[in-house]
C-alpha positions as CSV (number, residue, x, y, z in Angstrom):
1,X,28.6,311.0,8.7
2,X,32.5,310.0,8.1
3,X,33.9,312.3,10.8
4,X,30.8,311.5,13.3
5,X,31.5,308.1,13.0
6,X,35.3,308.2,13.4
7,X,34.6,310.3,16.4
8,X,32.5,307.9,17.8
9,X,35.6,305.1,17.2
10,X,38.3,307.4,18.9
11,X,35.9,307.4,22.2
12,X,35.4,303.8,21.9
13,X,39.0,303.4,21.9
14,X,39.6,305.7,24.3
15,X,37.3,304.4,27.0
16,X,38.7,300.5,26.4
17,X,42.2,301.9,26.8
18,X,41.0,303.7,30.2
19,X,39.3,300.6,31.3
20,X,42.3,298.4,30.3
21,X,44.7,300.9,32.3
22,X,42.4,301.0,35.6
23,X,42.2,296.9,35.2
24,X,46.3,296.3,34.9
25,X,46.6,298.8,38.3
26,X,43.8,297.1,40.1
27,X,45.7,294.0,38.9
28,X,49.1,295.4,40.1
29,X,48.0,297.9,43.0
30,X,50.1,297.1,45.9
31,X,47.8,294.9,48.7
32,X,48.0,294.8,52.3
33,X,49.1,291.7,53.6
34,X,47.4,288.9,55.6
35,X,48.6,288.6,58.9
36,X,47.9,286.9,62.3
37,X,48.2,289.5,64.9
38,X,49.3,289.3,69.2
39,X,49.1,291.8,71.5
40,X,51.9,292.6,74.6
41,X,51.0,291.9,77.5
42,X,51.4,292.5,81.1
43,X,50.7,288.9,83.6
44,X,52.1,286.2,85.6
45,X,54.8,284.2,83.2
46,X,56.7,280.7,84.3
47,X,59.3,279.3,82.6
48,X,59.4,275.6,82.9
49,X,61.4,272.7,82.8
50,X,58.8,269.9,81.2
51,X,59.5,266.2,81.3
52,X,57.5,263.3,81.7
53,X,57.5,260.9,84.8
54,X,56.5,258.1,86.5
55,X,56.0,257.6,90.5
56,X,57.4,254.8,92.9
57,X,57.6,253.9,96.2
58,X,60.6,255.4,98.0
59,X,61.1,252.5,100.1
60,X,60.0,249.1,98.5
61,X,60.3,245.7,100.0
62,X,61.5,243.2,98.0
63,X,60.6,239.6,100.3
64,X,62.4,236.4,99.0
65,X,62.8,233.3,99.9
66,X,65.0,232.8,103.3
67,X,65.6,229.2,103.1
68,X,65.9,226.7,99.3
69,X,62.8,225.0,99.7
70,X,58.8,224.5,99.0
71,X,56.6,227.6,98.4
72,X,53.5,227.1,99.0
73,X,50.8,229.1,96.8
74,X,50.9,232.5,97.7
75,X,47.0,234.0,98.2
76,X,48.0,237.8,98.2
77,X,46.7,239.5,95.3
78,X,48.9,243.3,94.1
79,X,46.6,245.7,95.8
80,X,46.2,243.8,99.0
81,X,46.7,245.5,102.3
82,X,48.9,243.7,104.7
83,X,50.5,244.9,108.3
84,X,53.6,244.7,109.9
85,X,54.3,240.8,111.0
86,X,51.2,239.5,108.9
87,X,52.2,235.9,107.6
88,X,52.6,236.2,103.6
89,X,53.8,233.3,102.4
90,X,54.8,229.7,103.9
91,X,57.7,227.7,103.1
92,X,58.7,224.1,103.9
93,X,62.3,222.8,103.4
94,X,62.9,221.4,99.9
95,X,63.2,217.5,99.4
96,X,66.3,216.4,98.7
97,X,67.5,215.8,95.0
98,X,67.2,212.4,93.0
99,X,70.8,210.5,93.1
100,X,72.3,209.2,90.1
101,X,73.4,205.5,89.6
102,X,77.6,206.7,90.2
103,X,76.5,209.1,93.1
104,X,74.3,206.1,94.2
105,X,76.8,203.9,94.1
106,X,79.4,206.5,95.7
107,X,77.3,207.2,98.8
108,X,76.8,203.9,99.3
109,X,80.7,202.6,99.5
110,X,81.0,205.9,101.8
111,X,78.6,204.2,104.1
112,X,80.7,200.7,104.1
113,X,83.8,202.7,104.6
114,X,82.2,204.4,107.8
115,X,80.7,201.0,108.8
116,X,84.0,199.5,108.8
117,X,85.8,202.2,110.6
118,X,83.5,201.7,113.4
119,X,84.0,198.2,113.8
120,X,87.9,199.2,114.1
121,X,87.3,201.5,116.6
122,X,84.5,199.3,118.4
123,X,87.5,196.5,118.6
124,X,90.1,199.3,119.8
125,X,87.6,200.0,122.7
126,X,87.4,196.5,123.5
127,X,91.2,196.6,124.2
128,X,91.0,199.8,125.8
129,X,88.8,198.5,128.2
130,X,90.7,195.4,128.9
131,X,94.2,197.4,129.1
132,X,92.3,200.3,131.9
133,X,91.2,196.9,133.7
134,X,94.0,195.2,133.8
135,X,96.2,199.0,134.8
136,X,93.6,199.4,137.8
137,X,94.1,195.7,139.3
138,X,97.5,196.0,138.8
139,X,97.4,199.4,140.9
140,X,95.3,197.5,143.4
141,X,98.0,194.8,144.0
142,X,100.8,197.5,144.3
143,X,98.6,199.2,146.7
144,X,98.9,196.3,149.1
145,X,101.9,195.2,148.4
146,X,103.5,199.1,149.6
147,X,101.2,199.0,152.7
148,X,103.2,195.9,153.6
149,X,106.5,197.5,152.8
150,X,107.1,194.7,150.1
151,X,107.4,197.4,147.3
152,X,108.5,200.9,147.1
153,X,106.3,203.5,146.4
154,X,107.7,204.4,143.3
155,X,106.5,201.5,142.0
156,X,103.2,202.2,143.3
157,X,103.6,205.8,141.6
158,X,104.2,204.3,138.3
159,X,101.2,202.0,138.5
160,X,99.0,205.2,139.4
161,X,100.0,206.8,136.4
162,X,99.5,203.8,134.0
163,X,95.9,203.5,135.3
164,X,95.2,207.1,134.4
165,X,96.9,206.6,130.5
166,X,94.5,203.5,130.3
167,X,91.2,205.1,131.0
168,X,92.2,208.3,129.2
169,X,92.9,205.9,125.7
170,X,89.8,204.5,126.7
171,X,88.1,208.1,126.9
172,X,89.9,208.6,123.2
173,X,88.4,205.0,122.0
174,X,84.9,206.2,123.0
175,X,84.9,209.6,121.6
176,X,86.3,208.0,118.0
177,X,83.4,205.4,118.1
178,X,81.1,208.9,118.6
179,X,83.1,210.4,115.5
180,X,82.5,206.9,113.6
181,X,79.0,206.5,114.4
182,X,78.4,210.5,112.7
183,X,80.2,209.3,109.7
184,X,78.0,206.3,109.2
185,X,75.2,208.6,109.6
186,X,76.3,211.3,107.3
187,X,76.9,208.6,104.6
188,X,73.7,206.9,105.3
189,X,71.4,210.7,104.9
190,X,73.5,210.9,101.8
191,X,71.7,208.3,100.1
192,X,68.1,209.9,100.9
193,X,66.1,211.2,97.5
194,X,62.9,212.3,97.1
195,X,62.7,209.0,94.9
196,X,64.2,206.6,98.1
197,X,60.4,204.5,99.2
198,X,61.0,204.5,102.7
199,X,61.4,208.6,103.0
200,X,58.4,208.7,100.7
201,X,56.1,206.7,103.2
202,X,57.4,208.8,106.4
203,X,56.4,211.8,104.7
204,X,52.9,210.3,103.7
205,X,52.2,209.4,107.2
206,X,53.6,212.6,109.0
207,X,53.0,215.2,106.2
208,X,51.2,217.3,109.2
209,X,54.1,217.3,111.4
210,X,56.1,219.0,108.0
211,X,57.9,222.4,109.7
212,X,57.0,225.2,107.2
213,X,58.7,228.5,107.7
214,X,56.4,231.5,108.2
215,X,57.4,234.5,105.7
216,X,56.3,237.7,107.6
217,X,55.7,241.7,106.4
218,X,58.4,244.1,107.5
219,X,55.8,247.0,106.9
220,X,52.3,248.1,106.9
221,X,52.0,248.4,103.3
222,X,50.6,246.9,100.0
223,X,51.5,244.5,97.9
224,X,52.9,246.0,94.7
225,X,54.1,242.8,92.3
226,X,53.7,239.1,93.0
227,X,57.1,237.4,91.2
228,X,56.1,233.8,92.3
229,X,52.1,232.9,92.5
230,X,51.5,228.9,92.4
231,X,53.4,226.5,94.8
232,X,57.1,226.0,93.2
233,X,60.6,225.0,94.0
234,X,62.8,228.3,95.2
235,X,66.4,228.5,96.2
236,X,67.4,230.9,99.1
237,X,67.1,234.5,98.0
238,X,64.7,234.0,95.3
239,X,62.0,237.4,95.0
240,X,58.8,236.2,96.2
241,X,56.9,239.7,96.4
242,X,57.2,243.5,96.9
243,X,55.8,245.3,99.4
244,X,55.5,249.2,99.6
245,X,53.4,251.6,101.3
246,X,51.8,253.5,98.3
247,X,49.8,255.9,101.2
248,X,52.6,257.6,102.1
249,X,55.7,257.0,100.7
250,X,54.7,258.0,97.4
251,X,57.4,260.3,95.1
252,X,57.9,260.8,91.8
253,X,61.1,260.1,89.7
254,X,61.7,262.3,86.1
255,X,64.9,261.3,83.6
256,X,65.6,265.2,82.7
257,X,68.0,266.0,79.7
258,X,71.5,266.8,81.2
259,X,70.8,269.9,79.8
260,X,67.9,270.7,81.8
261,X,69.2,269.0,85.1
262,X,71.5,271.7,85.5
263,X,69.0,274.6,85.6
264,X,67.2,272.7,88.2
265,X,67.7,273.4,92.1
266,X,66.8,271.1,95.4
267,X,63.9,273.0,96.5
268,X,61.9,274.1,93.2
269,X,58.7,274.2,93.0
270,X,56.6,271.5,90.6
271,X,53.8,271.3,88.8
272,X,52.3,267.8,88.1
273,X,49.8,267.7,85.2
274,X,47.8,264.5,83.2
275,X,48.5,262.3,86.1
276,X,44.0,261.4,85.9
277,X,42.8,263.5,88.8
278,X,40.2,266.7,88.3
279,X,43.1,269.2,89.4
280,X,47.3,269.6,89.3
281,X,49.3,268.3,92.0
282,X,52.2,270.1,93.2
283,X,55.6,269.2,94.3
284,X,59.3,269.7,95.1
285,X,62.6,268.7,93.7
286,X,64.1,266.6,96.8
287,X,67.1,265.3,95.1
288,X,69.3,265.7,92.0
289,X,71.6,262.7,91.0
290,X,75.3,263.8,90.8
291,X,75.8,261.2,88.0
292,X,74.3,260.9,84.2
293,X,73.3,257.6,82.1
294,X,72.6,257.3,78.6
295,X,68.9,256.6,77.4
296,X,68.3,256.0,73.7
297,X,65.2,258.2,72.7
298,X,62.4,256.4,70.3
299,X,64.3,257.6,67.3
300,X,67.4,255.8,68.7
301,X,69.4,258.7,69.3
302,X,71.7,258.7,72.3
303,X,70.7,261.2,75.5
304,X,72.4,261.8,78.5
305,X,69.8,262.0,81.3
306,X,70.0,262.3,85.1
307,X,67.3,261.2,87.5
308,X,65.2,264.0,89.4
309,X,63.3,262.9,92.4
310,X,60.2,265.3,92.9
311,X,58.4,264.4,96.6
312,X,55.0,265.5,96.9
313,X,54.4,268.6,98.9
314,X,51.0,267.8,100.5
315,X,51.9,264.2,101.8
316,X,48.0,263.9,102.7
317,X,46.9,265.2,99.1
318,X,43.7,264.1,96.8
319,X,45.9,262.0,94.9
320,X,44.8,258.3,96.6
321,X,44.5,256.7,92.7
322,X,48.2,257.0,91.7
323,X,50.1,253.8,92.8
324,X,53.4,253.0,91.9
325,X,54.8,253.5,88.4
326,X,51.7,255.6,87.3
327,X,52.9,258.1,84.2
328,X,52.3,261.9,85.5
329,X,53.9,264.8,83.8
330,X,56.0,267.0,85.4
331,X,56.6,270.9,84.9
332,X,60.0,272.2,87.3
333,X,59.4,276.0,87.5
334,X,62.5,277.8,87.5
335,X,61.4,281.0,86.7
336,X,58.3,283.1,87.7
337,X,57.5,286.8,87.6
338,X,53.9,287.7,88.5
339,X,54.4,291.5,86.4
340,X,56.4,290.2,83.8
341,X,55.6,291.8,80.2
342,X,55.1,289.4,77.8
343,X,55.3,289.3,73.9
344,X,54.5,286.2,71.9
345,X,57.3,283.9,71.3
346,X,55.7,283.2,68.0
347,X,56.0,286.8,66.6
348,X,59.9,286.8,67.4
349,X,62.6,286.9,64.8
350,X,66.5,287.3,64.2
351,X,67.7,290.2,62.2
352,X,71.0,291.3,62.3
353,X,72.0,289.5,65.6
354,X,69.5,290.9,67.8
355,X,65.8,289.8,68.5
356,X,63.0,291.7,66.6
357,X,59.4,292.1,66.0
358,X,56.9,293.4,63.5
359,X,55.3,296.3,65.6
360,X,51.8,297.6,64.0
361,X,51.6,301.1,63.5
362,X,48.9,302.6,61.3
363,X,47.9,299.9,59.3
364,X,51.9,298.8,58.8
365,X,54.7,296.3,59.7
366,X,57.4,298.1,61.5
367,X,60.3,296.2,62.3
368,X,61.1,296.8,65.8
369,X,64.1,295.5,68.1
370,X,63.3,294.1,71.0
371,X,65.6,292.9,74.1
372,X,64.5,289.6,75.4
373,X,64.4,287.8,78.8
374,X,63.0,284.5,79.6
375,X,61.0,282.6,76.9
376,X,59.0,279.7,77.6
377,X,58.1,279.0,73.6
378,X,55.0,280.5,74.2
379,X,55.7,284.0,75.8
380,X,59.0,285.7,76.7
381,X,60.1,288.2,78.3
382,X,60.0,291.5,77.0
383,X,62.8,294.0,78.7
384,X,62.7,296.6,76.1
385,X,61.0,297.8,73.1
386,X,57.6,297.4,73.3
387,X,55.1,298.5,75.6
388,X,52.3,296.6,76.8
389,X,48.8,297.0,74.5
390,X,50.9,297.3,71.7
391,X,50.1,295.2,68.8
392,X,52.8,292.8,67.0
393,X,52.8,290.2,63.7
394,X,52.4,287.1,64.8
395,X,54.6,284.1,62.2
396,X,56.2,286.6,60.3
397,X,56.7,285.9,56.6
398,X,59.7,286.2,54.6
399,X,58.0,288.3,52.4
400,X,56.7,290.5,54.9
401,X,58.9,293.9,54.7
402,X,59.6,296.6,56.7
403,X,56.9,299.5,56.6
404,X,54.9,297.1,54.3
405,X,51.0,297.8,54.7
406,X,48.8,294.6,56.4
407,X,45.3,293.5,57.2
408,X,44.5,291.4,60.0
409,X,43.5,287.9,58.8
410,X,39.9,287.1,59.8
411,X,39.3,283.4,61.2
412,X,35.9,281.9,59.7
């Protein structure tokens, strides 16, 4: 019984030391990775230049006010359609100011001091008058007196020419009393205020007879911003409203990276996405600006950026809901290949100073140079290395290593 029983210990043994071995290599057996996997491909690829944008009016009009006076209440509404000489606002010349007491009392010694000068010069015409009078009887007399051969006629000379000194001082005396007068005028309209009684009743009883001044369109067009709504007080130049013609003289303006500007070119083609319609718009770059400005991003960091004009390239286009300074985005191709093989930016990698890949072959991760072209961060452009249909390891790990065996990852 003894050696039966130990026999039947050493097989227990034996068998928990087999099953013990085959746990730790099941434990430690080397397993295929996990992997996400891309395939190359062979398609159309475009590199892009994405930003985004707003549209505007090439050509607004910015009406203001062409005299300092009374708007009245502007009845336009932004949106409204108006033509080219349609009446959009009315203004009437502004009432003039309130004086204070020492302005009062200024204006009205001005008018004393005019009303005296005029009685001087009222009293210098009444001796003008009297010296031209007495000149021309005195030439009369001479006249006579040299048809009777009493007097010479130089005498008679003389008298002619004192006549004509007379009536020309009386000629000065009357155009002073015209310059006086003015001044007592000018002095009396300087004490007019909108507070002075007598104005206030002469505009009450001919408020009809009031000049306004018509403000007219320059453009068939629509009304893009009202600045001034109710009736107010404006001075000369003042914005009143804009006026654009959103129809057709619609572009779009982008603020591209400096970085970016420079790998754009007058003439490329765009591609103009989210702006609310069913389908993409395209475009054109039309200009470039030659200068850069500084734009503080949202995180406050400093950017050089350098307005892009894109212009529309069907001018007649489905695109009647944008208006001006709608948000579209904008995508500047400048590069496109319709045959271009593409691998997956995603499964790209540095290694040793060169681009590489994790090619499949036979169930394991074969690192694989590559030479690269474009990239548009989600495909580049493969130029050697690969071939298309051939399958690569998409997010390399860190831990993933060369000839190392993997296992697609299955998505539930």
């Amino acid at each position: 019984m003894a050696p039966r029983r130990r026999r039947s210990r050493q097989i227990l043994t034996a068998t928990a030391a087999l099953i013990a071995a085959a746990a730790l290599a099941a434990a430690f057996w080397p397993r295929a990775m996990l992997v996400d996997i891309g395939t190359v491909t062979r398609g159309r690829m475009i590199v892009t230049v994405d930003e985004e944008a707003r549209t505007r009016v090439r050509d607004p009009y910015v009406i203001s006010s062409p005299i300092a006076g009374d708007l009245q209440r502007v009845e336009l509404e932004p949106g409204d359609r108006v033509k080219a000489g349609d009446v959009v606002a009315r203004m009437a010349p502004a009432a003039p100011a309130a004086l204070d007491i020492r302005t009062r009392e200024q204006a009205r010694a001005a008018v004393d001091a005019a009303e005296a000068a005029l009685r001087v010069a009222r009293s210098d015409l009444k001796a003008a008058e009297a010296r031209s009078r007495f000149a021309h009887s005195e030439l009369d007399r001479i006249s006579r007196l040299v048809e009777r051969g009493i007097v010479s006629r130089v005498q008679l000379e003389r008298a002619e020419q004192e006549a004509q000194v007379a009536d020309a001082q009386l000629e000065t005396v009357r155009a002073e009393i015209a310059r006086r007068e003015a001044e007592v005028n000018n002095a009396l309209a300087r004490l007019i205020s909108f507070d002075d009684t007598g104005l206030a009743e002469a505009v009450a009883k001919d408020a009809v007879k009031i000049p306004t001044v018509p403000i007219r369109a320059p453009i068939d067009g629509t009304v893009l911003k009202v600045f001034h709504e109710s009736a107010t007080t404006l001075p000369a130049g003042e914005p009143i409203l804009e006026i654009g013609d959103v129809a057709h003289d619609l572009e779009i303006v982008a603020d591209l990276l400096s970085s970016d500007a420079v790998k754009v070119e007058r003439g490329d083609r765009v591609i103009i996405t989210n702006w609310g319609g069913d389908s993409d718009l395209e475009g054109v770059v039309s200009r470039i600006a030659p200068y850069g400005h500084t734009k503080h991003s949202a995180l406050g960091v400093e950017e050089q950026r350098v307005e892009t004009t894109i212009a529309f390239a069907d001018p007649n286009g489905h695109r009647s809901r944008l208006g001006h300074g709608y948000r579209v985005e904008a995508h500047i191709v400048i590069w496109e290949r319709d045959d271009a093989v593409m691998v997956p930016s995603s499964a790209l990698f540095r290694h040793q100073g060169n681009w590489a890949v994790f090619a499949i072959r036979d169930g394991r991760a074969v690192r694989q140079r590559v030479r690269i072209g474009h990239n548009n961060g989600n495909w580049a452009e493969l130029l050697d290395g690969l071939e298309p249909g051939d399958q690569v390891v998409l997010f390399p790990s860190a831990r993933l290593t060369d000839g190392q065996r993997i296992r697609q990852r299955r998505i539930e």
